[in-house]
C-alpha positions, 0 to 999 in steps of 0.5 A: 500500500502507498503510505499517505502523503504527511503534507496534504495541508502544504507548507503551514503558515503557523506554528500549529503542530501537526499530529496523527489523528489516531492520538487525538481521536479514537478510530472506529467502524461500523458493521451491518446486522443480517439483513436476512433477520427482520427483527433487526430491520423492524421496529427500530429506533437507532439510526444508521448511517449511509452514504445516501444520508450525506448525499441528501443533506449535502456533501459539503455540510458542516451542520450535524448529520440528525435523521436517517434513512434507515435504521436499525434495532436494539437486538440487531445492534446487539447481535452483530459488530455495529457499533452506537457512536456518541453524538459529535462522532465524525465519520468518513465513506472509506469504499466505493463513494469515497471520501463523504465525511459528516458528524453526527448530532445524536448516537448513530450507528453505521455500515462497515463503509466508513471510518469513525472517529470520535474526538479527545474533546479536551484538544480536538473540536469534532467539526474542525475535524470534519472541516479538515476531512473535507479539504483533504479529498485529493489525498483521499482519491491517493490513497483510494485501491481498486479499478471497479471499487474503489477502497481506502484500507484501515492502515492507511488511514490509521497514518492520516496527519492533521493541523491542530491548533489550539482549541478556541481555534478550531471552533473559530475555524468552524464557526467561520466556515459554517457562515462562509460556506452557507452562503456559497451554497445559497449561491450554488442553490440559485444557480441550480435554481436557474438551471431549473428555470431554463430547463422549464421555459425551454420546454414551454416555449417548445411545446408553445411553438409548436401548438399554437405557432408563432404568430399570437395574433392568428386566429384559433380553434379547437383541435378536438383533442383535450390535452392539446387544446386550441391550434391555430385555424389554418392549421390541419390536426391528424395521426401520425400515420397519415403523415409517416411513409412508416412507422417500425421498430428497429432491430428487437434481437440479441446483436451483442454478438455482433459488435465490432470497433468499426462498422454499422452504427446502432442507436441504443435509447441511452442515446436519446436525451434532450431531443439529440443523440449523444453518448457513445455509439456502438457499431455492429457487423455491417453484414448483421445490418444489411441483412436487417435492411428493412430496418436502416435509418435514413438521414432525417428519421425520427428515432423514438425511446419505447420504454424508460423515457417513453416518447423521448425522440431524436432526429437522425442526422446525415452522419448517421445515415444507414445506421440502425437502433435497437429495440427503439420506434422509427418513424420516416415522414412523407415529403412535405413534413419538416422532421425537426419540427415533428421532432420538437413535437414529439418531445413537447409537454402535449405529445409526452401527455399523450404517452403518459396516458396511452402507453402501458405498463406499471413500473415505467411506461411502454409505447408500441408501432400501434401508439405511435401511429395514432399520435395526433399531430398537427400540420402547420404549412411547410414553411411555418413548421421551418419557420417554427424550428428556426426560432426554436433552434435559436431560442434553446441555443440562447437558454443553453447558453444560460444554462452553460454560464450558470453550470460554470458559475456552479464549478467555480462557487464548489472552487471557492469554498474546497478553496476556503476549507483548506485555507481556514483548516491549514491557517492560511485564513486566519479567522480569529478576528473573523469569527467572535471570541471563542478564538481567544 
């Protein structure tokens, strides 16, 4: 095993002595009770702590950790390794999603996938710890083995070093990041919040447009269809079949015994996100292809996820002309009708309401060649459907736009505050006159 570097923390600005964690707090695990004993899993009171409770509250959280999502008996607790930690226990994932630490504001008990530690409260404050823990990911991911599951093993973190100052200190240290780091998250949440907000208005320009057309002035009518309401009066409504030269599925078969590196593209419905093909392409044996040819897609198909995301729908580009899909619906128009448009007629709120109620299934909903070919659809003239995608298309780049400033807004706000619990734990902010008198 690789020994842990003893400098994560770099050069220390203080005098500050830097010890092993193990001397100043005492190193513990976690165990989980048989789970083919239900008296364990019933009727239980004592928290237990996953990797999912942290996630929940947020992998940056200062505050402590109080509810659960699962928990655990007395008699499980007393028949198996787990382990009731005191309140202010500091823990630490060690396996597979590693390095999420939080501290504990009530006895908990918790899985052998993290390390505990519980502070000497006479020299070490339990939420410096968890600060320091928090700043000291990139020495984490060193230390973590494993190609698929990744794990950070006992002797190594038996070795892990920390910065302690005096103790008025650490809580000065803590005291200042709780108020700093909630307002970068306060931050971080608007610029998710406006992600949300374009994600939303991208989709009801889309589906506006695509309904009711472009001119607000145009003179309206019924469509007859409830959950499509009025269409513009010059506007014609029918099934899609009356606009398709065919609707098909593409290949339902096993095909993995005809990958190959480099031939046939076959779209899977993992590739269908967002009304656009993305993600890896795997290709398939030319020959395995043309033998299925009634099943090629042409340049300008419109490829449709049958289950999972029901209805979610892509454009083929002529890139990919000739390619094939699996088990996924296309659709190839007849001449007059712009694929774009129906493309962002298939994702729109209207059409996706048509396969929530028509579609079948319990779990997730199915559509079939039958579903499909019935989906009402409106007919504006050529031009205007043209006319439509061209505003849409500069509409969703300007959001997208939007949306990619506020994701780096977000990347650089989770910059700062890695940034600042580093700085604050090592000494090189110094907080003493930042964060009241308990420094003193």
């Amino acid at each position: 095993m690789n020994a842990p570097s003893n400098n994560w923390f770099g050069k220390l600005k203080t005098q500050w002595p830097v010890v092993p964690l193990r001397s100043v707090a005492k190193l513990g695990t976690g165990h989980t009770p048989s789970r083919s004993v239900p008296e364990y899993w019933e009727t239980c009171t004592i928290p237990w702590v996953t990797v999912e409770d942290i996630r929940r509250e947020g992998e940056w959280a200062m505050t402590p950790l109080m509810k659960t999502e699962q928990h655990i008996s007395e008699l499980g607790l007393a028949n198996s390794a787990a382990v009731l930690h005191p309140a202010g226990t500091v823990m630490l994932s060690r396996t597979a999603s590693i390095g999420l630490s939080c501290i504990t504001g009530r006895p908990m008990a918790t899985t052998q996938a993290f390390v505990t530690w519980t502070p000497n409260s006479d020299v070490l404050y339990g939420r410096y710890l968890l600060a320091a823990l928090k700043a000291m990911g990139q020495q984490f991911e060193y230390l973590a083995y494993g190609a698929t599951h990744l794990t950070i093993y006992f002797p190594d973190i038996s070795l892990l070093r920390v910065p302690l100052p005096p103790l008025g200190v650490q809580k000065a240290i803590a005291t200042f990041l709780d108020r700093e780091t909630a307002k970068i998250d306060d931050l971080i949440v608007e610029q998710q919040r406006l992600i949300e907000l374009l994600k939303e208005k991208r989709q009801a320009v889309i589906s506006h447009a695509v309904t009711k057309g472009l001119n607000p002035d145009a003179p309206m009518k019924d469509s007859g269809i409830e959950w499509l309401g009025e269409v513009p009066e010059h506007w014609h409504c029918a099934s899609l079949i009356r606009i398709a030269e065919r609707v098909v599925v593409g290949i339902a078969e096993a095909a993995t015994h005809a990958y190959v590196d480099d031939g046939t593209p076959i779209l899977r419905s993992t590739n269908i996100k967002g009304g656009s093909i993305t993600g890896e392409v795997l290709r398939i044996d030319p020959a395995f292809a043309a033998a299925r040819g009634s099943k090629a897609i042409r340049a300008g198909d419109l490829v449709t996820v049958r289950t999972g995301n029901a209805g979610a729908t892509a454009v083929v580009s002529p890139a990919l002309d000739g390619c094939q899909c699996f088990t996924m619906l296309v659709t190839t128009l007849n001449d007059g009708f712009c694929p774009d448009y129906y493309g962002f007629w298939m994702n729109s709120a209207a059409a996706q309401t048509y396969f929530q109620l028509e579609g079948w299934g319990t779990a997730q909903v199915n559509i079939s060649v039958p579903i499909l070919k019935a989906l009402p659809v409106p007919m504006p003239p050529k031009s205007e459907q043209q006319d439509i995608v061209n505003f849409l298309r500069d509409a969703i780049a300007e959001s997208d736009a939007f949306s990619q400033a506020a994701v780096r807004a977000i990347s650089l706000l989770q910059e700062r505050r890695s940034a600042l619990i580093s700085a604050a734990v090592t000494g090189d902010i110094d907080v003493r006159g930042l964060a009241g008198s308990e420094a003193a």
